[in-house]
C-alpha positions in Angstrom: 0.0 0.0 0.0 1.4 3.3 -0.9 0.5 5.1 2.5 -2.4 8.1 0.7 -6.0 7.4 -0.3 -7.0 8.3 -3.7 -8.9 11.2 -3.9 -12.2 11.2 -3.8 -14.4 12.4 -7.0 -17.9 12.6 -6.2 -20.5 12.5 -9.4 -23.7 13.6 -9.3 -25.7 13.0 -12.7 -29.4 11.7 -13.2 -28.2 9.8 -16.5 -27.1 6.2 -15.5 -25.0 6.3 -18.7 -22.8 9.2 -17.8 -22.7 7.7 -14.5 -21.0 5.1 -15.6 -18.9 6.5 -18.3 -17.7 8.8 -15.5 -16.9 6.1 -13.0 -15.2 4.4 -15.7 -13.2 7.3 -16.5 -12.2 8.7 -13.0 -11.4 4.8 -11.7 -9.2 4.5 -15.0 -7.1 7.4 -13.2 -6.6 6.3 -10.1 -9.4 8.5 -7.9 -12.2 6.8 -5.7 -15.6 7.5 -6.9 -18.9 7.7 -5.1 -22.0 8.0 -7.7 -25.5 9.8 -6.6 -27.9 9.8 -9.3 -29.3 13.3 -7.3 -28.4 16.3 -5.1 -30.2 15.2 -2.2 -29.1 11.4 -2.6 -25.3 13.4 -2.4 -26.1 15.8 0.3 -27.6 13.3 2.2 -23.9 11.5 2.4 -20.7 13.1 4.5 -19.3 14.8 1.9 -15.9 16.4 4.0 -14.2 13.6 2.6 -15.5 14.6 -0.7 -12.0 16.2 -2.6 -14.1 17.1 -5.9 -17.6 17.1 -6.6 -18.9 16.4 -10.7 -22.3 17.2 -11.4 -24.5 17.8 -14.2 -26.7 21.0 -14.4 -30.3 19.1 -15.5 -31.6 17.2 -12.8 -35.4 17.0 -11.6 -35.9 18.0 -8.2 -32.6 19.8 -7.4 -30.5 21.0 -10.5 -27.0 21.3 -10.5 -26.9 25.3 -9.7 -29.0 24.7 -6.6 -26.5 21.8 -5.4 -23.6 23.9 -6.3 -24.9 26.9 -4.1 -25.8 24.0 -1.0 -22.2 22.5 -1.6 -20.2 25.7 -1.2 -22.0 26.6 1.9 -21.0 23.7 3.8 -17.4 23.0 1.6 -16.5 26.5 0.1 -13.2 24.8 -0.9 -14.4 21.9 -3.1 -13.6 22.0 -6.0 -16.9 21.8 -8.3 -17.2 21.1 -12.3 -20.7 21.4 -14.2 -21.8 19.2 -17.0 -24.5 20.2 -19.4 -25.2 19.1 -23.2 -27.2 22.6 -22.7 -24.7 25.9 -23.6 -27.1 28.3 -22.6 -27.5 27.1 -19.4 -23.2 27.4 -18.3 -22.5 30.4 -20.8 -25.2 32.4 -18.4 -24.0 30.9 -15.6 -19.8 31.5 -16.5 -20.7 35.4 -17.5 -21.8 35.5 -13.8 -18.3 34.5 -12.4 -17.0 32.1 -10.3 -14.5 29.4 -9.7 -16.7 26.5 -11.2 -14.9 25.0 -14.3 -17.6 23.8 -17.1 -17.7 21.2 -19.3 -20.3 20.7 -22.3 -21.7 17.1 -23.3 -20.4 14.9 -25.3 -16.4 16.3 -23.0 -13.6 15.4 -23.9 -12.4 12.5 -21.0 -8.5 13.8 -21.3 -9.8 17.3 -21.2 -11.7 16.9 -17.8 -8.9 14.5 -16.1 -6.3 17.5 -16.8 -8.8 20.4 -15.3 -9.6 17.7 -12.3 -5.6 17.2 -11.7 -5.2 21.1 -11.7 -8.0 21.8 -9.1 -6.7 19.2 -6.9 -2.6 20.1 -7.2 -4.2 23.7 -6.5 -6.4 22.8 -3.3 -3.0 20.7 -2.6 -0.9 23.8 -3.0 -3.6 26.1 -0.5 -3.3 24.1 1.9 -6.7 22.5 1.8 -7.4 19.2 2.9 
């Protein structure tokens, strides 16, 4: 054993298939992930041992903004990426400013590995844990 957890991607989408392409994916690289196929099924976890959170922006009940806004009032640290096939929705939403990284469906896999790797060497680098 090499003596540190992998960290721990959280992914929040109500489409079982991009759940599983995203477990897929993150496992690939070497992080632990924990799926919730809704906000409140994720909220309803202990997320402080959360390092990232992945969620899409068009879920029923609680959309991905709304979880967002929850998830940085208890973890203002986490690092947080949005997923959306919808560019209307993320282009309002980036115009507004913020930290949130976006990514648009169909991503590109390498594309959101590298941005994940960056937020995590930087809430490495803050000191965050």
């Amino acid at each position: 054993m090499s003596g540190h957890a992998p960290p721990i991607v959280a992914v929040v989408d109500d489409d079982p298939r991009i759940l599983e392409s995203l477990e897929e994916l993150l496992e690939s690289a070497g992080y632990e992930v924990r799926i919730h196929s809704s906000g409140a099924s994720f909220l309803a976890r202990d997320i402080s041992k959360i390092d990232c959170l992945i969620t899409d922006v068009g879920m029923p009940a609680m959309d991905g903004f709304e979880l967002l806004a929850r998830v940085k009032q208890l973890r203002p640290e986490l690092p947080v990426f949005l997923i959306s096939g919808r560019r209307d929705l993320l282009q309002d939403r980036q115009a507004r400013g913020g930290d949130t990284e976006f990514f648009f469906k169909p991503f590109d896999g390498a594309a959101l590995l590298s941005a994940l790797g960056n937020a995590l060497k930087r809430r490495l680098a803050d000191g965050q844990q």
